[in-house]
Rosetta silent file (secondary structure, phi, psi, omega in degrees, C-alpha in Angstrom):
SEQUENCE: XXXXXXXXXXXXXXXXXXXXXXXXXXXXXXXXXXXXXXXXXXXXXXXXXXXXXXXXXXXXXXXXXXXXXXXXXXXXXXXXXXXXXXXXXXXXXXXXXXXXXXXXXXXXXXXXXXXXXXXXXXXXXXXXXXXXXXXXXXXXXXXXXXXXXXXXXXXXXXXXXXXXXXXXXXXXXXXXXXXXXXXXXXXXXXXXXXXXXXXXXXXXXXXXXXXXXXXXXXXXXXXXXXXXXXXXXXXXXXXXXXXXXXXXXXXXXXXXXXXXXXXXXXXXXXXXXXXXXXXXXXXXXXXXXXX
SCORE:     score description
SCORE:     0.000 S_00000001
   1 L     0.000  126.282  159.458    0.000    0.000    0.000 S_00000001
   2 L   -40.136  171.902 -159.725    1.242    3.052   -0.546 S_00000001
   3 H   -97.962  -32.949 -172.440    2.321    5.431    2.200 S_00000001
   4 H   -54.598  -39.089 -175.719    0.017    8.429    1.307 S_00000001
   5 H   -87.170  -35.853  169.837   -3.022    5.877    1.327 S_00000001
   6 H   -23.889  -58.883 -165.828   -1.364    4.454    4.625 S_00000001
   7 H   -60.271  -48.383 -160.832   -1.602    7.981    5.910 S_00000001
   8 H   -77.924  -15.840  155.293   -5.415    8.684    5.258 S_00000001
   9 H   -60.400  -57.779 -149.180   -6.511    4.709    6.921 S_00000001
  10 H   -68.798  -38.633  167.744   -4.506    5.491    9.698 S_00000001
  11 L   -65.506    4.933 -157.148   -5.691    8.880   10.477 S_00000001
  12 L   -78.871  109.864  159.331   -9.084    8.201    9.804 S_00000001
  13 L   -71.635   83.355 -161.912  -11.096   10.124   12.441 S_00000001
  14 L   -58.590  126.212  148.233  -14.865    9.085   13.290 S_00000001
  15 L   -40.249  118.299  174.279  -17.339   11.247   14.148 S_00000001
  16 L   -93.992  142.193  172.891  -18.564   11.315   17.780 S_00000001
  17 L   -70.116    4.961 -171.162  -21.355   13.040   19.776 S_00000001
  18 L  -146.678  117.492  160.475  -18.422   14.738   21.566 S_00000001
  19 E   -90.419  139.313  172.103  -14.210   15.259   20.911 S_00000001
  20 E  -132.625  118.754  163.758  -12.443   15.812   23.831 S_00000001
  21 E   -96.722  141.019  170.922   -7.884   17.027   24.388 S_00000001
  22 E  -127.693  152.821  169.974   -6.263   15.519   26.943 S_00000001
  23 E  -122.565  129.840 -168.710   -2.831   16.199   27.752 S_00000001
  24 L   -78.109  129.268 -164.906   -0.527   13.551   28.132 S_00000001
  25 L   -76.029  -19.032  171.636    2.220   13.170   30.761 S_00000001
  26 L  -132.671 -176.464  174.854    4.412   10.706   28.717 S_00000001
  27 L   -73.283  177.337 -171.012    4.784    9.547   25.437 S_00000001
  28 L  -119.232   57.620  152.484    1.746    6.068   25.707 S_00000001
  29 L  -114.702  -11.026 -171.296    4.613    4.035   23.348 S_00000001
  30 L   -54.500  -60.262 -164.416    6.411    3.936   26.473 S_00000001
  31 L  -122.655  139.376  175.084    3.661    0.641   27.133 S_00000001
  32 L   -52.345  173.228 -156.794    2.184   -1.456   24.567 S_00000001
  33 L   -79.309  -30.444  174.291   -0.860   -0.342   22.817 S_00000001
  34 L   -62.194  -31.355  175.109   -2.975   -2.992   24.767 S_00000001
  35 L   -70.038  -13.551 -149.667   -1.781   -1.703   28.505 S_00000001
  36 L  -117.150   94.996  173.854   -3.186    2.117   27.755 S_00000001
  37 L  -113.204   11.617 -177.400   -6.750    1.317   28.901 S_00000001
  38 E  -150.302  141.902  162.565   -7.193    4.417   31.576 S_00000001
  39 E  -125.070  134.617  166.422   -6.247    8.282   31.291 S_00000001
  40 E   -89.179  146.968  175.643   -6.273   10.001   34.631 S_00000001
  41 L  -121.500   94.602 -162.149   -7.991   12.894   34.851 S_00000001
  42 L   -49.668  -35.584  163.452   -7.557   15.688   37.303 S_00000001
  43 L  -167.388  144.548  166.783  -11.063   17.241   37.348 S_00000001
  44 L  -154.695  167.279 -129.708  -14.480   17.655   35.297 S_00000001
  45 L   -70.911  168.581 -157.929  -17.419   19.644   35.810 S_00000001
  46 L   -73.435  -49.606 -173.734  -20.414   17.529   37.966 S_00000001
  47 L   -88.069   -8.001  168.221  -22.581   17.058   34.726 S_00000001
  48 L   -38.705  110.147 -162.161  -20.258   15.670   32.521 S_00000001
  49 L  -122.536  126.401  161.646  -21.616   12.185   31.082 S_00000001
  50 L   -93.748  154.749  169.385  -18.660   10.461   28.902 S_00000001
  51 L  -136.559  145.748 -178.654  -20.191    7.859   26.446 S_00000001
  52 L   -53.259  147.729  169.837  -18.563    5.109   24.704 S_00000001
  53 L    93.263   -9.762 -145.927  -17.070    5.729   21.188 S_00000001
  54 L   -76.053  160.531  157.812  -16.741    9.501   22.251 S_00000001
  55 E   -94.030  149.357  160.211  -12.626   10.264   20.425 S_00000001
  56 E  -123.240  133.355  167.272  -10.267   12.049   23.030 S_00000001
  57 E  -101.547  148.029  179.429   -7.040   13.722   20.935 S_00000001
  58 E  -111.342  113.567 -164.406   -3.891   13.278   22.680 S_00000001
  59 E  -122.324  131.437 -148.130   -1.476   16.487   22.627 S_00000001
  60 E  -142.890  120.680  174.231    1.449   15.364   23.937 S_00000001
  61 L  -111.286  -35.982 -157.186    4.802   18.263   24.566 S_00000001
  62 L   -86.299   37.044 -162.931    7.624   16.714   25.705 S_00000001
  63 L  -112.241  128.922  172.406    8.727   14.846   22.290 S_00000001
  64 L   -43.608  -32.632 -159.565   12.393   14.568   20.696 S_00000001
  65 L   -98.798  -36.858  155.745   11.150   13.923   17.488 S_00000001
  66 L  -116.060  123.496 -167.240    8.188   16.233   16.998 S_00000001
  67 L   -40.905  152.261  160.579    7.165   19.931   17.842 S_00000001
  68 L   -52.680  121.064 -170.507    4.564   19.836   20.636 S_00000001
  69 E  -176.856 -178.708  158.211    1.040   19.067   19.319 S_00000001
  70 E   -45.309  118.107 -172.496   -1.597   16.177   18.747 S_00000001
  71 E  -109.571   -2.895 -150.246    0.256   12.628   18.547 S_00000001
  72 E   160.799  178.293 -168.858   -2.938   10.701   18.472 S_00000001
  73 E  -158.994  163.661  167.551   -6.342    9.606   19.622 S_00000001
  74 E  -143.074  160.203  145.140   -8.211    6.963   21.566 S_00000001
  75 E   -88.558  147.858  174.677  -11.697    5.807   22.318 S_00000001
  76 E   -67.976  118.164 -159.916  -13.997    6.243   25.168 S_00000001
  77 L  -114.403   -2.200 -170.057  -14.859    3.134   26.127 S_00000001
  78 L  -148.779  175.229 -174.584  -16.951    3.597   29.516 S_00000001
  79 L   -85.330  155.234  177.336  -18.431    6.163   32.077 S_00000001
  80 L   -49.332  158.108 -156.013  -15.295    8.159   34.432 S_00000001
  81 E  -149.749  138.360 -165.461  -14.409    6.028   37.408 S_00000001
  82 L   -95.353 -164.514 -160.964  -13.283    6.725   40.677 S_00000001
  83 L  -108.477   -8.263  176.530  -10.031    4.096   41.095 S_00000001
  84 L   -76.825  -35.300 -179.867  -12.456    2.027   44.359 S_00000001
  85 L   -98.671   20.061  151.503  -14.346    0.709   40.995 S_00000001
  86 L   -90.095  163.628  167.300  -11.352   -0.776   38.664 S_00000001
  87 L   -83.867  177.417 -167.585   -9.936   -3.747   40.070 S_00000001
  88 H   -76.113  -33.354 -170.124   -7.108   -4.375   42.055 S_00000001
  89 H   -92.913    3.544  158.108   -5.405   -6.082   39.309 S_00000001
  90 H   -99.303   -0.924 -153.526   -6.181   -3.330   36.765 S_00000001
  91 H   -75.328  -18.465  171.910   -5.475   -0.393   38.709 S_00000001
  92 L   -38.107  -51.446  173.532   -1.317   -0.433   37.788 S_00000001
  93 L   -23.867  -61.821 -150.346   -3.131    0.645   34.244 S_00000001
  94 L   -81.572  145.928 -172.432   -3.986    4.331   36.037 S_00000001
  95 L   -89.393  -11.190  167.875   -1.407    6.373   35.609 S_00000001
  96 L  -153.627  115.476  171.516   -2.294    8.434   39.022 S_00000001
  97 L   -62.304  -17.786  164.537   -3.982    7.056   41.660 S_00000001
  98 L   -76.001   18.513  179.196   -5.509   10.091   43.283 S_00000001
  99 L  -147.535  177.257 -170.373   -7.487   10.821   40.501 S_00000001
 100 L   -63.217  160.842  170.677  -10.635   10.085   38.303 S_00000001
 101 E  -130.474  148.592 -168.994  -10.257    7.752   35.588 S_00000001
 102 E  -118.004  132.178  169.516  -11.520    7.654   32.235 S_00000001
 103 E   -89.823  149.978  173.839  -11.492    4.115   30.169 S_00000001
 104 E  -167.833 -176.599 -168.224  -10.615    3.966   26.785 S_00000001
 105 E  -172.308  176.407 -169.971   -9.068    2.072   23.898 S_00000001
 106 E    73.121   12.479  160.872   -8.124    1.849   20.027 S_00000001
 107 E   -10.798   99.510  166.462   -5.122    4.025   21.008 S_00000001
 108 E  -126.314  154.362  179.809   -3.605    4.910   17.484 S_00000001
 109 E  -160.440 -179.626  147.371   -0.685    7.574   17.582 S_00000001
 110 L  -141.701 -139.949  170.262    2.893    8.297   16.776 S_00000001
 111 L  -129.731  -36.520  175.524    6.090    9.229   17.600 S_00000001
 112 L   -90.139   33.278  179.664    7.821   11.519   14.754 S_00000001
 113 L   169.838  142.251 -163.987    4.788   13.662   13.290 S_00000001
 114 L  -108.993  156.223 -168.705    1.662   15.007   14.755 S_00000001
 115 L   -87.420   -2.784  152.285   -1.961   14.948   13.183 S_00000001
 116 E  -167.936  115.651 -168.022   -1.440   18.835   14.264 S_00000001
 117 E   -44.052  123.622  160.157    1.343   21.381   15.902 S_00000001
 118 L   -38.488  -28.855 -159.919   -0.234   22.814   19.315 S_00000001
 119 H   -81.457  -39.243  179.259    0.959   26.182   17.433 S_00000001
 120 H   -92.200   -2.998 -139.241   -1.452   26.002   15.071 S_00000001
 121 H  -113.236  -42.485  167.498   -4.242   24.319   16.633 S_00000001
 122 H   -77.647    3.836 -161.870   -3.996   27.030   18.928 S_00000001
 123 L  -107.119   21.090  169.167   -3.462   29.948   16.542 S_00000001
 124 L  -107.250  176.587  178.722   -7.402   29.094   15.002 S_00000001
 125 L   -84.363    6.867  173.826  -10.424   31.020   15.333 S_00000001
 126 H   -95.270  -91.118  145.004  -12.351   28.012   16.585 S_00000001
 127 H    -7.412    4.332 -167.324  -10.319   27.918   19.486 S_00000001
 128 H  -142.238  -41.349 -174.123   -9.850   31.558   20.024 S_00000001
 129 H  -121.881  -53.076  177.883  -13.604   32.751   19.538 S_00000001
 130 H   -70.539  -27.892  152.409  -15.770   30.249   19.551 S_00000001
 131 L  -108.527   37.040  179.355  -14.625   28.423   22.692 S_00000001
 132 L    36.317   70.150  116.705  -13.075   31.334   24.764 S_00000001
 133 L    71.233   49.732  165.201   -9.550   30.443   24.035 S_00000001
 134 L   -61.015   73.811  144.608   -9.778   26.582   25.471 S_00000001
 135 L   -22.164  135.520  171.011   -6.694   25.462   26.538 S_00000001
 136 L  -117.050   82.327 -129.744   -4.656   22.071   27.892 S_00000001
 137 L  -120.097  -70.603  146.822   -1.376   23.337   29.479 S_00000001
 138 L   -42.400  111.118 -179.036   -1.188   20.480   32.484 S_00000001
 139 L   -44.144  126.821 -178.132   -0.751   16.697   32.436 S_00000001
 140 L    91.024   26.411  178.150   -3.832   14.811   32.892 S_00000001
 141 L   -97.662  132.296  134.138   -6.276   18.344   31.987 S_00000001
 142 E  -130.149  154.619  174.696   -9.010   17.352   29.484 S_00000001
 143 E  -150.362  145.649  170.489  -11.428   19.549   27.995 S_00000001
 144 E   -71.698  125.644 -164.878  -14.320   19.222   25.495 S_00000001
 145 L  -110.441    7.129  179.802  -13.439   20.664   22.239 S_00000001
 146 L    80.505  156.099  154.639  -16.640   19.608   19.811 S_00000001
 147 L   -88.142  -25.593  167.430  -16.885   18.161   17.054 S_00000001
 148 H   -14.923  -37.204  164.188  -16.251   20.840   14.459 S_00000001
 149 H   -38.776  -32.618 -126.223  -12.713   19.875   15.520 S_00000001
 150 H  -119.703  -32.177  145.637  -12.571   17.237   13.884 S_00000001
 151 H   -56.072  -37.059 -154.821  -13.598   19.224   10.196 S_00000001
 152 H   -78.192  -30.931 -164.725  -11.071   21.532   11.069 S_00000001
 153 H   -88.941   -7.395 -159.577   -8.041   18.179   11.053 S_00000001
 154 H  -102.407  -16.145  169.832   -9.937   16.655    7.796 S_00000001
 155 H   -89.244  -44.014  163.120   -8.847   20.216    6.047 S_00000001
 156 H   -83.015   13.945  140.895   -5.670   20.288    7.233 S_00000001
 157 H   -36.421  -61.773 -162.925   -5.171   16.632    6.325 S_00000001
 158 H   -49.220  -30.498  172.786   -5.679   18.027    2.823 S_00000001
 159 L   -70.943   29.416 -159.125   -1.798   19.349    3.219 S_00000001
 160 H   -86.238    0.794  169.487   -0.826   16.011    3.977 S_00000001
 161 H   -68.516  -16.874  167.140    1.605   15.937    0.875 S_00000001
 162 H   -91.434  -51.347 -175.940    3.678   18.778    2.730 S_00000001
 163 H   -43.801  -42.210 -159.708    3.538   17.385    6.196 S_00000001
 164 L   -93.036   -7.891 -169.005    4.431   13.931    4.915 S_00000001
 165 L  -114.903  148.354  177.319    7.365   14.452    2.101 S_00000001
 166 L   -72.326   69.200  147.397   10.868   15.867    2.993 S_00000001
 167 L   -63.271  125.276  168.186    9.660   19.820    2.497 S_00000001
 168 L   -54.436  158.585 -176.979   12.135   22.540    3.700 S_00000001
 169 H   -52.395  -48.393 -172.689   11.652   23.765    6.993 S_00000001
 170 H   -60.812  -49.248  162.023   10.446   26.950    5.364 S_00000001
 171 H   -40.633  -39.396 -174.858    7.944   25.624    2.928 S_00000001
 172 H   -77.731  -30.117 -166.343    6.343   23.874    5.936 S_00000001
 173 H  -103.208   -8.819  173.956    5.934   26.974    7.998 S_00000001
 174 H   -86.529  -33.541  175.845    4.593   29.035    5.038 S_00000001
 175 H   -54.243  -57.472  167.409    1.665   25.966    4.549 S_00000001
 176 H   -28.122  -66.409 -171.936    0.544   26.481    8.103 S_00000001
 177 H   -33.935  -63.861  178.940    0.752   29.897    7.411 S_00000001
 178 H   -91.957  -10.095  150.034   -2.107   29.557    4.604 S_00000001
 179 H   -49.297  -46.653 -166.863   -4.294   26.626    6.665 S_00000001
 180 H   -61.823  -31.577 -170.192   -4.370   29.586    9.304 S_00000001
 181 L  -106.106   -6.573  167.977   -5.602   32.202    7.114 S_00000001
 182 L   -86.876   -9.265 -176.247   -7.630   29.872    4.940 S_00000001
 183 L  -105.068   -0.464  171.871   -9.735   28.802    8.511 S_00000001
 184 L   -90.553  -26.374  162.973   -9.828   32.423    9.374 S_00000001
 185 L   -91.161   12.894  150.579  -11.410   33.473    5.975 S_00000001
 186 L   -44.609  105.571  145.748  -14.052   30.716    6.972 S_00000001
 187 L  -102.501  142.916  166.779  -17.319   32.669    6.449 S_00000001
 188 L   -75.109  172.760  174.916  -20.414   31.643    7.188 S_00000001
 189 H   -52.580  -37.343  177.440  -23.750   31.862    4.317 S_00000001
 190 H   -63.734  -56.352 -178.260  -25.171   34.960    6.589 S_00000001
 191 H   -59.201  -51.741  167.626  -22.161   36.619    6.650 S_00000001
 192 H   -56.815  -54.218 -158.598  -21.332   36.502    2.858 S_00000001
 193 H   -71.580  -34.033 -149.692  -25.003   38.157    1.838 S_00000001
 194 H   -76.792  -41.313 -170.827  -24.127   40.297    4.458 S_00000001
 195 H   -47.308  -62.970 -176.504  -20.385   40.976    2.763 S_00000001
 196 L   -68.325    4.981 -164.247  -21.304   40.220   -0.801 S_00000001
 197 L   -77.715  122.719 -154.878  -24.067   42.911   -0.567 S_00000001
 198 L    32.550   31.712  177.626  -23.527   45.285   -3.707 S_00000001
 199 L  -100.115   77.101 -151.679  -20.530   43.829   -4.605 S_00000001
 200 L   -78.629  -55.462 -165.640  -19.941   43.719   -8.659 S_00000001
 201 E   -89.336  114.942 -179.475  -15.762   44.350   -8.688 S_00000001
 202 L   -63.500  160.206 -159.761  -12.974   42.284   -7.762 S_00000001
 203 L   -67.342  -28.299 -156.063  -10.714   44.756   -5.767 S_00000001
 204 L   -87.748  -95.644 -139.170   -7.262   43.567   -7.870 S_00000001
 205 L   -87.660  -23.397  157.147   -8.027   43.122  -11.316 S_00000001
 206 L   128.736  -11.761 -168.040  -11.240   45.205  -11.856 S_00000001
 207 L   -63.636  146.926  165.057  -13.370   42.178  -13.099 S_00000001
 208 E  -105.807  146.758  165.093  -17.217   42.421  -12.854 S_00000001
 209 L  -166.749  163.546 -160.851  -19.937   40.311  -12.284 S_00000001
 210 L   -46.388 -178.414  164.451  -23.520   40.255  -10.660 S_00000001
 211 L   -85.573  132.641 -167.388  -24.434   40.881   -7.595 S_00000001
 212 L   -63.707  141.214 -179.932  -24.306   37.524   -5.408 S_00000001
 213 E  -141.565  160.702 -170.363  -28.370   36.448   -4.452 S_00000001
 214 L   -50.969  -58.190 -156.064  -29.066   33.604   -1.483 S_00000001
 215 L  -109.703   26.131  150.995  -29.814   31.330   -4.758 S_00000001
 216 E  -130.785  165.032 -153.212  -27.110   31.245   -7.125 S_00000001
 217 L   -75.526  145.739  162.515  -23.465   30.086   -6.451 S_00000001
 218 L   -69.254  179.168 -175.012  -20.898   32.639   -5.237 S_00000001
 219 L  -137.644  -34.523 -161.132  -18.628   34.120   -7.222 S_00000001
 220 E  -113.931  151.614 -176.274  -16.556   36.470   -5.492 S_00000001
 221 E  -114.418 -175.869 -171.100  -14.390   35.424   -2.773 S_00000001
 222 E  -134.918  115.797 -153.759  -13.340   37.493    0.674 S_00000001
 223 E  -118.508  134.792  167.771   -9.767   37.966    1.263 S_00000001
 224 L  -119.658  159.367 -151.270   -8.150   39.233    4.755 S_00000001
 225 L  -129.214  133.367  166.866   -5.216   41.114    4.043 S_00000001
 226 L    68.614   62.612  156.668   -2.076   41.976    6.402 S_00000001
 227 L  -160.176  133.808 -156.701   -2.335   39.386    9.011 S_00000001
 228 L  -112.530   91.525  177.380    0.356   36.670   10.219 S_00000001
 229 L   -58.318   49.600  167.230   -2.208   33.776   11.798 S_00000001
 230 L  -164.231  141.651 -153.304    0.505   31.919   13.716 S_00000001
 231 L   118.993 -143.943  163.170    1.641   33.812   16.641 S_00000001
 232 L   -98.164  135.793 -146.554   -0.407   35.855   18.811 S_00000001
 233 L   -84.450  145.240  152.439   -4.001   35.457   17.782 S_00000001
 234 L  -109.117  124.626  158.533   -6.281   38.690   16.101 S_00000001
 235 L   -43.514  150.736 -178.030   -9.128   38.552   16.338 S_00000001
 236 L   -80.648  140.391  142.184  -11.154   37.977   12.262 S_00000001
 237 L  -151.831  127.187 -145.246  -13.043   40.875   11.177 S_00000001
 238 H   -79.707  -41.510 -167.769  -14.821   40.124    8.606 S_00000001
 239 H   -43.191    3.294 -149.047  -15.406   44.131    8.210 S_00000001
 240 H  -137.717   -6.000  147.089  -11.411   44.647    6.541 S_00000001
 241 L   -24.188  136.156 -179.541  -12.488   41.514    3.987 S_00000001
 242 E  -134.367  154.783  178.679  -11.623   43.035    0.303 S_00000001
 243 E   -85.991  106.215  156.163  -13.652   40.946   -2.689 S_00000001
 244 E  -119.263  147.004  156.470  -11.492   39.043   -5.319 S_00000001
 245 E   -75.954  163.386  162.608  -12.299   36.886   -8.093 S_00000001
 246 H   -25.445  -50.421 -173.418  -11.107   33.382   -7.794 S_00000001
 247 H   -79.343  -56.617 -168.764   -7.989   33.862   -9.647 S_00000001
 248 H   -55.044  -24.073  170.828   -6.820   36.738   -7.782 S_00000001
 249 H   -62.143  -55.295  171.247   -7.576   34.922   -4.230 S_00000001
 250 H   -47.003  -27.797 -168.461   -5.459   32.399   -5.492 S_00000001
 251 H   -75.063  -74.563 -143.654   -2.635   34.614   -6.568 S_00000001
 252 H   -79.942  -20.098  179.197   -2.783   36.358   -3.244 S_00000001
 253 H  -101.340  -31.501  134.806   -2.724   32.822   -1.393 S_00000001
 254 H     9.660  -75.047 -178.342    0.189   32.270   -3.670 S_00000001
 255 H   -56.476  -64.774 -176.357    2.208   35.017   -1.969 S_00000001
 256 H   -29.648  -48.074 -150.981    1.890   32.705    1.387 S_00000001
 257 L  -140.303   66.388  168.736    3.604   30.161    0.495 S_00000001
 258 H   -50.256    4.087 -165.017    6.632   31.175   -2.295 S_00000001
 259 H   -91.920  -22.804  163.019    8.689   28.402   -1.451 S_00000001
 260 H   -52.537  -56.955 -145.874    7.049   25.856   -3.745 S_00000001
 261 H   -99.806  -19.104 -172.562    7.598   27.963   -6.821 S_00000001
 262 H   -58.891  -75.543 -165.277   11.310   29.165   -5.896 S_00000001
 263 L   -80.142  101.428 -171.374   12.549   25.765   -4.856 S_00000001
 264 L  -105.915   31.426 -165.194   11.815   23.060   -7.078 S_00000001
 265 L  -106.681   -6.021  170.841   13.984   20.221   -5.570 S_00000001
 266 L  -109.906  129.883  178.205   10.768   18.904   -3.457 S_00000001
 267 L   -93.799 -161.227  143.861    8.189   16.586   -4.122 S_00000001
 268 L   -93.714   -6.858  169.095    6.153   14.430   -2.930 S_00000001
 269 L   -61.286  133.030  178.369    8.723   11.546   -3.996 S_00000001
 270 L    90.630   42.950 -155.118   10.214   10.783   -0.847 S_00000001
 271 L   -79.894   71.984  165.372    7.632   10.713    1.380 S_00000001
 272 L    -4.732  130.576 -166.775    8.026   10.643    5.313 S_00000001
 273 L  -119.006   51.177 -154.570    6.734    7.331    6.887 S_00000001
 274 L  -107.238   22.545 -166.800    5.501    9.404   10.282 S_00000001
 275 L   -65.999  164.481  172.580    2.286    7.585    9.451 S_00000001
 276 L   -98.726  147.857 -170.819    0.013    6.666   12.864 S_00000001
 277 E  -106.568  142.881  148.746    0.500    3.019   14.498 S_00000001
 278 E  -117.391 -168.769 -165.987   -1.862    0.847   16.719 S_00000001
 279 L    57.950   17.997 -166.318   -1.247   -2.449   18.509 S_00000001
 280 L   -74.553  169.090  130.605    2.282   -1.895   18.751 S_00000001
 281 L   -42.496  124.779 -154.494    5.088   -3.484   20.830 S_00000001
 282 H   -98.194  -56.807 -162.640    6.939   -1.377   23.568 S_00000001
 283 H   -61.697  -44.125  157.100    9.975   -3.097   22.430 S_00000001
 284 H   -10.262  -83.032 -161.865   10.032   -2.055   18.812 S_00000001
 285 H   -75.005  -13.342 -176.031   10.025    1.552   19.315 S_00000001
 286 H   -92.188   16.930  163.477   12.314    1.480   22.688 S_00000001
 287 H   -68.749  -88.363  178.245   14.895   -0.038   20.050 S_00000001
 288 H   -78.723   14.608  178.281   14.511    2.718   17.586 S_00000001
 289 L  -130.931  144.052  140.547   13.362    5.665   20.327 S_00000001
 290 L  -113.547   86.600 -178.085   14.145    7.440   23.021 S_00000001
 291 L   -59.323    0.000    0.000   11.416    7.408   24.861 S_00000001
C-alpha cells in the first residue's frame, strides 16, 4: 500500500457526539498499545456524562522527534471512574492514583509527526472565539473541544503531501501559514449576503460580475489582508475583507507560500513514513526511540 493511502486509513477520524484534548504526561509508546486502557484525569465539571465511542485527541509536549502538538487519539470506552471501581489487578493501568479515571481504547498515535502542531491548533479562530480560548497546558487536563474539531483536522489533512514528504523547513511553515488564514477566511452563508451585498468588482483586477443572491453560487471570494495567523491570535473581522475573483484569491494565497515555486527540488517523492501506528510493541520503538 502506498504510504500516502497508509496515511489517510490510519488517520481516519470518526465522528462522535463529543471530541475531547487531553494532555498527556508521557509519550503512551512507552507501554504497549494494549496496557493504555485508563487516562487520569484531574477534574471535570459535575454534569459531565462520557459515552462510549466519544474520540479524546492526545497532545502530547515533551517529544524529541516532533514539535509539541496532537500525537494521536483513543476511544472512550466507559463512564469516568473513581479508582475504588477498577480492580485491584487493573489499577497499575492508572497512571495516578488520586485521581478520576476515564477508560478507553483503540489508542492509534505516533512518535515523529503530529496529526497537528499545538501552534497552530492554537493559533485558530475556533479555538480563540468560539470556545473562549480553550486550553490544555497540564498533564492529565481534558477539555471538550466539539466536534467541528474534527472538520477543522480533515482540512488540514488536505496538506498532507507537505507534512508527509521531505519539504524545507520553510515551505512547511509558510503551509501552516495559509491553513491559518484559509480557517480564518471561513465565512459563514449569513455573513457573505451580508459581505457580498452590492458587490460587482474584484478589488485587484477590476473584473465584474452580478451581484451575489441567497440562490445562485458565489462568485466572489473574501480575502483578509495583512495578518500573520501563527503567533499571537487577532481577532477575524470580517469588516477589513476586500472581494477578489477566484484567480486573484489564489494569486494572493500564492504570496503565502513562495517556497514551492522558488525551490523546485521537493516533491512528494520521498515521502516521510511518520504515518500513525496501533497495537504496537513497547519493544520495537524502545529499540529505535528514546522514549
Amino acid at each position: 500500500m502506498p504510504i500516502f493511502r497508509k496515511f489517510f486509513t490510519m488517520c481516519y477520524l470518526r465522528n462522535t457526539s463529543n471530541v475531547y484534548l487531553y494532555c498527556l504526561d508521557e509519550h503512551p509508546m512507552k507501554q504497549d498499545a494494549d496496557k493504555f486502557k485508563y487516562l487520569s484525569v484531574r477534574k471535570v465539571a459535575k454534569y459531565r456524562i462520557f459515552t462510549s465511542g466519544e474520540t479524546v485527541l492526545l497532545l502530547f509536549r515533551k517529544n524529541k522527534y516532533a514539535p509539541p502538538g496532537i500525537i494521536g487519539f483513543c476511544t472512550i470506552t466507559g463512564p469516568l471512574k473513581k479508582l475504588s471501581e477498577i480492580s485491584l489487578q487493573e489499577r497499575y493501568l492508572c497512571r495516578e492514583h488520586s485521581m478520576l479515571q476515564l477508560p478507553v481504547a483503540d489508542i492509534q498515535c505516533s512518535v515523529s509527526m503530529n496529526i497537528i502542531d499545538e501552534e497552530v491548533l492554537y493559533s485558530l479562530p475556533y479555538m480563540n472565539e468560539y470556545l473562549g480560548k480553550l486550553r490544555v497546558f497540564k498533564p492529565y487536563s481534558l477539555i471538550n473541544i466539539y466536534i467541528p474539531i474534527l472538520n477543522i483536522l480533515e482540512r488540514y489533512r488536505e496538506y498532507w503531501f507537505i507534512w508527509h514528504a521531505k519539504r524545507s523547513e520553510a515551505e512547511v511553515f509558510q503551509y501552516k501559514r495559509l491553513f491559518l488564514h484559509k480557517e480564518r477566511e471561513y465565512i459563514s452563508h449569513r455573513a457573505y449576503l451580508k459581505l457580498s451585498k452590492n458587490v460587482t468588482r474584484c478589488s485587484t483586477c477590476g473584473l465584474e460580475h452580478k451581484e451575489f443572491a441567497s440562490f445562485t453560487p458565489r462568485f466572489f471570494e473574501f480575502h483578509e489582508p495583512d495578518v500573520n495567523p501563527i503567533g499571537k491570535y487577532v481577532k477575524v473581522d470580517i469588516t477589513k475583507f476586500i472581494p477578489l475573483c477566484p484567480s486573484c484569491h489564489r494569486i494572493e494565497h500564492e504570496k503565502i507560500v513562495p517556497q514551492c515555486f522558488t525551490d523546485k527540488s521537493f516533491g512528494i517523492i520521498g515521502a516521510l513514513g511518520g504515518h500513525l501506528s496501533c497495537g504496537w510493541n513497547t519493544k520495537y520503538f524502545k529499540d529505535e526511540f528514546e522514549l
